[in-house]
C-alpha positions, 0 to 999 in steps of 0.5 A, spaced: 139 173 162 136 179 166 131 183 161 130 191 163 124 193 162 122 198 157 124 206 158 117 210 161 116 217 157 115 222 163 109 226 162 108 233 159 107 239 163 106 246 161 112 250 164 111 258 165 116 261 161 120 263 169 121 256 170 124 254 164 132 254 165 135 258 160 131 264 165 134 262 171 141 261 169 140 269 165 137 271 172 143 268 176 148 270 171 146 277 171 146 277 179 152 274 180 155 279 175 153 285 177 155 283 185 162 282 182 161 289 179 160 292 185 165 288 189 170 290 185 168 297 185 168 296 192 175 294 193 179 298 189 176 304 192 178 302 198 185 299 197 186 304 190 188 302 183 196 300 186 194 296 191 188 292 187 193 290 182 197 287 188 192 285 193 190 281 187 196 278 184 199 276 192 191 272 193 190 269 187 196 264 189 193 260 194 186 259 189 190 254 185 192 249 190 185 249 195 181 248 188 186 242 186 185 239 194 178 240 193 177 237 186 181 231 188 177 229 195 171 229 189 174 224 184 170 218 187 164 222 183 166 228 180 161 234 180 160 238 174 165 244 173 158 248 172 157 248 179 163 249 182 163 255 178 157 257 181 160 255 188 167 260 187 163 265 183 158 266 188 163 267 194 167 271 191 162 276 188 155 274 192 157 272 198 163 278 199 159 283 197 153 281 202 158 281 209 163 287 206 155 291 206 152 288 212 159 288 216 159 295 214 152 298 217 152 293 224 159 295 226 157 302 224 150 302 228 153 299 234 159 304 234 153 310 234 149 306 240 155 305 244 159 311 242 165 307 243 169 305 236 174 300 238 168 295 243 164 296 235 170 293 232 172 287 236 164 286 237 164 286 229 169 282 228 168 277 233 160 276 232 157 280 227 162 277 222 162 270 223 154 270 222 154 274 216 160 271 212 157 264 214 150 264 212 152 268 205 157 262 205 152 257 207 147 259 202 152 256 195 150 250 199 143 251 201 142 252 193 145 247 190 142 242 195 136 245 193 137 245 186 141 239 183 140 234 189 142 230 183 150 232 185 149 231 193 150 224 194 154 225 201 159 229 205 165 229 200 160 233 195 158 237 201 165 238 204 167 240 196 161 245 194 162 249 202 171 249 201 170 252 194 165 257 195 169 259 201 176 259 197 171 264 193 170 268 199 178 268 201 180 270 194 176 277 194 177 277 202 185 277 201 184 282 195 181 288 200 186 285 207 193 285 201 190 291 198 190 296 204 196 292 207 200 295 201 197 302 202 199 302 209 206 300 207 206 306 201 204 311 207 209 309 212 215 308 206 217 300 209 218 294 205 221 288 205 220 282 210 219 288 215 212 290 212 205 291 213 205 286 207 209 281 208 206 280 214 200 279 212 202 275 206 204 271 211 198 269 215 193 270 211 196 266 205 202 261 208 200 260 215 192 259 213 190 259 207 185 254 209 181 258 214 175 260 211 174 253 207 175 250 214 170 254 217 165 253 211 166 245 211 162 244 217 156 247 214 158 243 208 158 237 212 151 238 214 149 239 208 152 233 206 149 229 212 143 231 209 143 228 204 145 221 207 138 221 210 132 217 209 126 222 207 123 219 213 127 223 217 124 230 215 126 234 222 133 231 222 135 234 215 133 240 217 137 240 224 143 238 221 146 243 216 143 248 222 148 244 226 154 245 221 152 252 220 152 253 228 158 250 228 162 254 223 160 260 226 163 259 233 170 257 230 169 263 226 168 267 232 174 263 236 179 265 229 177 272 229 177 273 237 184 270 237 188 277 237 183 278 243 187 273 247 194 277 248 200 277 244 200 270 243 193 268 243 193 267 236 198 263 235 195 259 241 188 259 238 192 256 231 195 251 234 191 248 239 184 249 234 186 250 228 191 244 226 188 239 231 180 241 227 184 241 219 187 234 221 180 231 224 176 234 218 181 231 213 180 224 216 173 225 216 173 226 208 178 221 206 174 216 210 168 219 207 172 218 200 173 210 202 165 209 204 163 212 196 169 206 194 166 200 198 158 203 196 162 202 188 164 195 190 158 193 194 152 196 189 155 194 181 155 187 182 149 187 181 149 190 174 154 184 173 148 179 174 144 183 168 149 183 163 151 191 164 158 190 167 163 186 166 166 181 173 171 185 173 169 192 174 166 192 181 174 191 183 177 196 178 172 201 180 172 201 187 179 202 186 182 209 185 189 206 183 186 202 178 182 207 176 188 211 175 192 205 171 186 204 166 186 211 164 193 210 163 192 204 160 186 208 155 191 214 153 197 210 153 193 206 147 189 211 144 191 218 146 188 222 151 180 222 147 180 215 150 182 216 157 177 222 157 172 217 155 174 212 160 173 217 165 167 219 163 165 211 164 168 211 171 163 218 173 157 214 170 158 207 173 160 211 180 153 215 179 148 208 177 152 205 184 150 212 187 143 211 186 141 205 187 143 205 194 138 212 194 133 207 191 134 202 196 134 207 201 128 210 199 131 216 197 131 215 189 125 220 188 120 218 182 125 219 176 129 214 179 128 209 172 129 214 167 135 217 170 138 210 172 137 208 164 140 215 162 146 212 165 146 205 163 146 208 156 151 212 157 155 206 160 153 202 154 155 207 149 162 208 152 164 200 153 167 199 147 173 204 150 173 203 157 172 195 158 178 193 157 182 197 159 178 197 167 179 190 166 186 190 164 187 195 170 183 189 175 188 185 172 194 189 174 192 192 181 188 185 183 193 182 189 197 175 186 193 168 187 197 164 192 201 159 191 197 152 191 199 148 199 202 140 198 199 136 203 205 135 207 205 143 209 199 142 213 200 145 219 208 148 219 204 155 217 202 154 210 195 151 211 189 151 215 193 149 221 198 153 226 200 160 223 195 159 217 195 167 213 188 166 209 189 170 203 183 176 201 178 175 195 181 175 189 179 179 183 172 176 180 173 174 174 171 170 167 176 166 169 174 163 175 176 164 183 183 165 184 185 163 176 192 165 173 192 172 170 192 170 162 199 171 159 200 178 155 200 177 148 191 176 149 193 184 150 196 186 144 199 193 143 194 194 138 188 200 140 184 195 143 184 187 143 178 183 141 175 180 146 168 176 146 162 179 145 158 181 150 150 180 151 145 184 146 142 191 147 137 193 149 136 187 153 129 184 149 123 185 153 120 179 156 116 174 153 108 176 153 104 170 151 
């Protein structure tokens, strides 16, 4: 059996009181509360109380369907909620504070240079603020780039951290747009279907909820690209979310200057742009998603060989249905404090493969053992609840063996000659390539069926004479 080495003890290091963590998470609390003060000061005074309370309760209906999307491109490797977190509570309050400022004094100073108003707003709308609301956008993804590398491993995470931030920065922005749109209705006594309201209700909520996200997520993809570079490769690292963000900022333009384009110049801009972009970028992320399966399928069967896993967990692991079948399998059991526990084994196994593939790549970093053994750790500690069910779940997701071919087939369509359908892979397992499942009384109803105990732990060091 394969032995681990032993655990390596990081050195101490002094740290200055500014580097200790509970004063960097007080410091970014702090600002991100008193942005989200003074934005919301911002836009009740400019909406009034009334229209607040409906600009509010029309923009937050979308927020709920985006962050579910979101969420569910990353369940390959979920990040932690403390992040998107940050992520929305940043372009709600940070990231809308900083364009609703700065789109305010340039479309002001232009106006004052040129002495020509509306040049100043279509010049504000068009160019000023796609730069301004992108960058301060960009900036969620740039910390968390630069902050917890450990949860950017690729474009999903990318395209996940951008699209909340950006769902974030939608949610105040239609708050101020639903606001106004309510108060020119109450000055002008319409409603109904024929209101300023509804029609902006329409384009902004119904028609594209997925605007800003769409912009942002090409800056989350060069992040996310980024990521996926080897440290060699330090000029690419730095030109790529440039890209993304140079990007984001001409789509931005082309939205914002659609209305510029005649009557229909904005339906024309939807769905020549638009669409076509919102379908080639939703493509992109679930080949992406697919990639990170095929890297779960390629990287853990070498923790097989050492003991850590299972024969059957590769498979169970790199598949999302069979994912899902063992949580059922785990909560159906043992409630739902089993199922929890069998996602968490999921998250950790998905992290150890994520990370041996940066340590191949050489892209690990220094702290690859010891956070390679954390998660070892944490998967040993739980595989008392999530073996059987991931194997149960190999079980009932794994294609069925084929049938055994007689002699006398051979060659009309069932053997190796003429018409032969070679079958794939069959589901690695203890008991051989291409074995019958085992009947169903080996799994009782119970909490969890016995089965044969697995290799010591912590593995024994080698011997040293």
């Amino acid at each position: 059996m394969a032995t681990c080495p032993p655990c390596p003890i990081p050195p101490h290091r002094h740290t200055h009181w500014w580097q200790r963590p509970w004063v960097r998470y007080g410091a970014l609390i702090t600002l991100l509360a008193l942005s989200g003060l003074v934005i919301l000061a911002l836009v009740r005074e400019q909406t009034g109380t009334r229209g607040f309370l409906v600009g509010l309760g029309l923009a937050v209906l979308p927020v709920p369907l985006l962050v579910a999307a979101f969420r569910w491109l990353d369940r390959v490797d979920p990040g932690p909620w403390r992040n998107l977190v940050f992520c929305f509570a940043w372009g709600a309050c940070a990231a809308a504070l900083i364009a609703i400022v700065a789109n305010s004094f340039a479309t002001r100073w232009i106006a004052t240079a040129t002495a020509d108003p509306a040049s100043a707003d279509t010049l504000g709308a068009t160019v000023i603020a796609p730069v301004v609301e992108e960058s301060a956008k960009a900036a969620a993804a740039l910390l968390v780039f630069l902050f917890r590398r450990r949860d950017f491993n690729g474009i999903v995470d990318g395209v996940v951290v951008a699209g909340i931030t950006a769902t974030g920065f939608a949610f105040t922005e239609n708050i101020l747009y639903l606001g106004n749109a309510f108060g020119t209705d109450q000055l002008t006594g319409d409603s109904g279907i024929a209101s300023v309201t509804a029609a902006t209700f329409f384009v902004r909520v119904v028609m594209s909820p997925f605007a800003h996200p769409l912009f942002t997520v090409l800056t989350g993809i060069g992040f996310g690209a980024a990521a996926l570079s080897t440290g060699r490769h330090h000029l690419r690292r730095s030109l790529l979310p440039l890209a993304g963000l140079l990007l984001a900022m001409g789509m931005h333009a082309l939205w914002n200057g659609s209305a510029a384009f005649g009557d229909y110049g904005f339906f024309a801009v939807y769905a020549a742009f638009m669409v076509p972009a919102f379908g080639l970028l939703t493509w992109l992320v679930i080949w992406s998603r697919q990639r990170e399966l095929r890297t779960v399928r390629t990287e853990l069967p070498a923790y097989v060989a050492a003991g850590w896993l299972t024969p059957a967990e590769p498979y169970a692991l790199g598949s999302m249905r069979a994912r899902r079948v063992a949580r059922q399998y785990a909560r159906r059991h043992a409630g739902k404090e089993a199922a929890r526990a069998v996602a968490r084994y999921e998250a950790c196994a998905t992290s150890v493969a994520f990370l041996r593939q940066r340590g191949r790549r050489g892209r690990a970093g220094a702290g690859f053992t010891v956070r390679e053994r954390q998660l070892l750790d944490a998967l040993w500690h739980l595989r008392g609840v999530a073996r059987p069910a991931l194997e149960y779940a190999a079980r009932a997701t794994a294609p069925p063996a084929p049938r055994p071919v007689p002699p006398w087939a051979h060659g009309y369509g069932y053997g190796p000659g003429p018409g032969y359908v070679a079958y794939g892979p069959y589901v690695p397992s203890p008991h051989g390539p291409y074995a019958p499942r085992p009947p169903q009384a080996t799994y009782p109803q119970a909490p969890y069926p016995q089965h044969a105990p697995y290799a010591p732990y912590p593995p024994p060091r080698p011997h040293r004479p």
